[in-house]
C-alpha atoms as a printed R data frame, in Angstrom:
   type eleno elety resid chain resno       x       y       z
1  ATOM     1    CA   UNK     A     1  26.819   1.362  -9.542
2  ATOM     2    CA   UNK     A     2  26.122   1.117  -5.779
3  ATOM     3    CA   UNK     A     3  25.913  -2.255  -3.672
4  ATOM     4    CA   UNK     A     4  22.119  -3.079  -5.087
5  ATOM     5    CA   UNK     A     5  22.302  -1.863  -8.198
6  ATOM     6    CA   UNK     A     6  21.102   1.159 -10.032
7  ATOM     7    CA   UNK     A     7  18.320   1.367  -8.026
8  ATOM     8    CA   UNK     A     8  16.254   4.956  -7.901
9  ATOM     9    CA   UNK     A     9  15.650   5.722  -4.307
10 ATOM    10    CA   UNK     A    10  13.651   8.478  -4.566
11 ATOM    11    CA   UNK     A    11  10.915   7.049  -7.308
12 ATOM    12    CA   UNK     A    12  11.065   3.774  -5.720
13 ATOM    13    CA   UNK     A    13   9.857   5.895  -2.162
14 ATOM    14    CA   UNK     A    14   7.245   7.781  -4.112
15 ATOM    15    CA   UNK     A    15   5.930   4.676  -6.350
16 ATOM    16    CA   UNK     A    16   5.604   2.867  -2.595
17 ATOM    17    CA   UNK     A    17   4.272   5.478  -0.865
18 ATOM    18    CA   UNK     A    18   1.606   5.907  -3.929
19 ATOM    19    CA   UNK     A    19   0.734   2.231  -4.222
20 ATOM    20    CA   UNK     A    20  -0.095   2.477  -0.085
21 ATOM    21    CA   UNK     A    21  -2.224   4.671  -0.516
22 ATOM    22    CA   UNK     A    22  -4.042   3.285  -3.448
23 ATOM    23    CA   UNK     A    23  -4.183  -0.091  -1.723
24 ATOM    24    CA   UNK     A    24  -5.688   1.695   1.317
25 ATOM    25    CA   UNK     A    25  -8.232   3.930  -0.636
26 ATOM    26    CA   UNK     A    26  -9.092   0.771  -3.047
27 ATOM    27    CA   UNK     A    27  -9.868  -1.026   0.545
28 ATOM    28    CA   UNK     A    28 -11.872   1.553   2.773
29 ATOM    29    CA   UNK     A    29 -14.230   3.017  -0.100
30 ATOM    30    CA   UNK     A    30 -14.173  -0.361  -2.198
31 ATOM    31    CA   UNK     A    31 -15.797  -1.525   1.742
32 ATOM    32    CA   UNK     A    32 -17.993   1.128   1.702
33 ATOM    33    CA   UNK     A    33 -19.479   1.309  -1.455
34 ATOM    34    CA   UNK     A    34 -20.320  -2.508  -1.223
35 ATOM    35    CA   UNK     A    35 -21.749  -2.305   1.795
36 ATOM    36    CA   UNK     A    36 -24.128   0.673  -0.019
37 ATOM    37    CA   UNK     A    37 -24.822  -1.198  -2.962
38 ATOM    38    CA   UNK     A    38 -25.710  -4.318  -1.118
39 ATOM    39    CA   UNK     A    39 -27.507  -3.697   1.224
40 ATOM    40    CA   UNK     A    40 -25.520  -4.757   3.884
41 ATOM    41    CA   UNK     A    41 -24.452  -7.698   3.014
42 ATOM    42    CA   UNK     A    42 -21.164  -9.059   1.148
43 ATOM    43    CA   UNK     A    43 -20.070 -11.958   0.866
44 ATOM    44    CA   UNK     A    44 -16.894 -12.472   3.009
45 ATOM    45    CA   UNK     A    45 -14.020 -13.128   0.291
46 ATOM    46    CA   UNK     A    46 -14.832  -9.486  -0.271
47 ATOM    47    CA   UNK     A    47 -14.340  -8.634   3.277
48 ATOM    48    CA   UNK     A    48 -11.415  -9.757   3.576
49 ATOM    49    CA   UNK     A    49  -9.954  -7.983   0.263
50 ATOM    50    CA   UNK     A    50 -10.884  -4.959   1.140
51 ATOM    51    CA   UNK     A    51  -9.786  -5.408   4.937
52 ATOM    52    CA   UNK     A    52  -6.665  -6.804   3.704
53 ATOM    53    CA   UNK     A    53  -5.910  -3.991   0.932
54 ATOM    54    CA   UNK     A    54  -6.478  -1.511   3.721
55 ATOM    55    CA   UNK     A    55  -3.956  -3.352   6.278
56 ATOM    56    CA   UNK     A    56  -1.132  -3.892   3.255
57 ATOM    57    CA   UNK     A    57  -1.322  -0.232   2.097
58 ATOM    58    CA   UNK     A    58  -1.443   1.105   6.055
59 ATOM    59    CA   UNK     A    59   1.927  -1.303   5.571
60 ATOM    60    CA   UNK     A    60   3.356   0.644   2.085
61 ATOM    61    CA   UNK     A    61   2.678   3.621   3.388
62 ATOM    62    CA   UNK     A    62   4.586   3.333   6.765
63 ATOM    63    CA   UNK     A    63   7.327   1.114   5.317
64 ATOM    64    CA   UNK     A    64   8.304   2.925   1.617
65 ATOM    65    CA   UNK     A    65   9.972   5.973   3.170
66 ATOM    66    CA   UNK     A    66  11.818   4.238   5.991
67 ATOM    67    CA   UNK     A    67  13.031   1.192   3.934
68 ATOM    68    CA   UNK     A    68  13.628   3.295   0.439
69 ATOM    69    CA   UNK     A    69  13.869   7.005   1.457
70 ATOM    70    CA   UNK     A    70  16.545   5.817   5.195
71 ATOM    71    CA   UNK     A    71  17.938   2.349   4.978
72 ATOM    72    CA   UNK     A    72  19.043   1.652   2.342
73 ATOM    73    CA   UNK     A    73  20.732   4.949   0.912
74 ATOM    74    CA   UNK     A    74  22.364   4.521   3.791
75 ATOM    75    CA   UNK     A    75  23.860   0.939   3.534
76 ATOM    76    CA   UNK     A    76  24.980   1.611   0.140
């Protein structure tokens, strides 16, 4: 048992990295495909999901490894 736990670096890495890049897909073709189907025009709650998704999976995706897969393996 290490200082946090029983905690699974390498799945918790992979399940952040994966949920990154799900957040970002979700957010650049969710965008996309509204704009498509709409015409052009959405309303701007769904904007700002899908800009926001994009931003927080950009986050995951640069974060997971270094916080997960580097820091804190290496504090434990």
């Amino acid at each position: 048992m290490g200082r946090y736990g029983d905690i699974d670096y390498p799945r918790m890495t992979k399940t952040g990295l994966g949920l990154g890049l799900a957040l970002f897909l979700f957010g650049a073709i969710g965008a996309k495909v509204a704009l498509a189907v709409s015409g052009g025009a959405i309303p701007g709650w769904e904007r700002t999901l899908f800009f926001d998704a994009e931003w927080l999976g950009i986050a995951l995706v640069l974060f997971s490894p270094i916080i997960f897969g580097i820091v804190l393996p290496l504090t434990e």
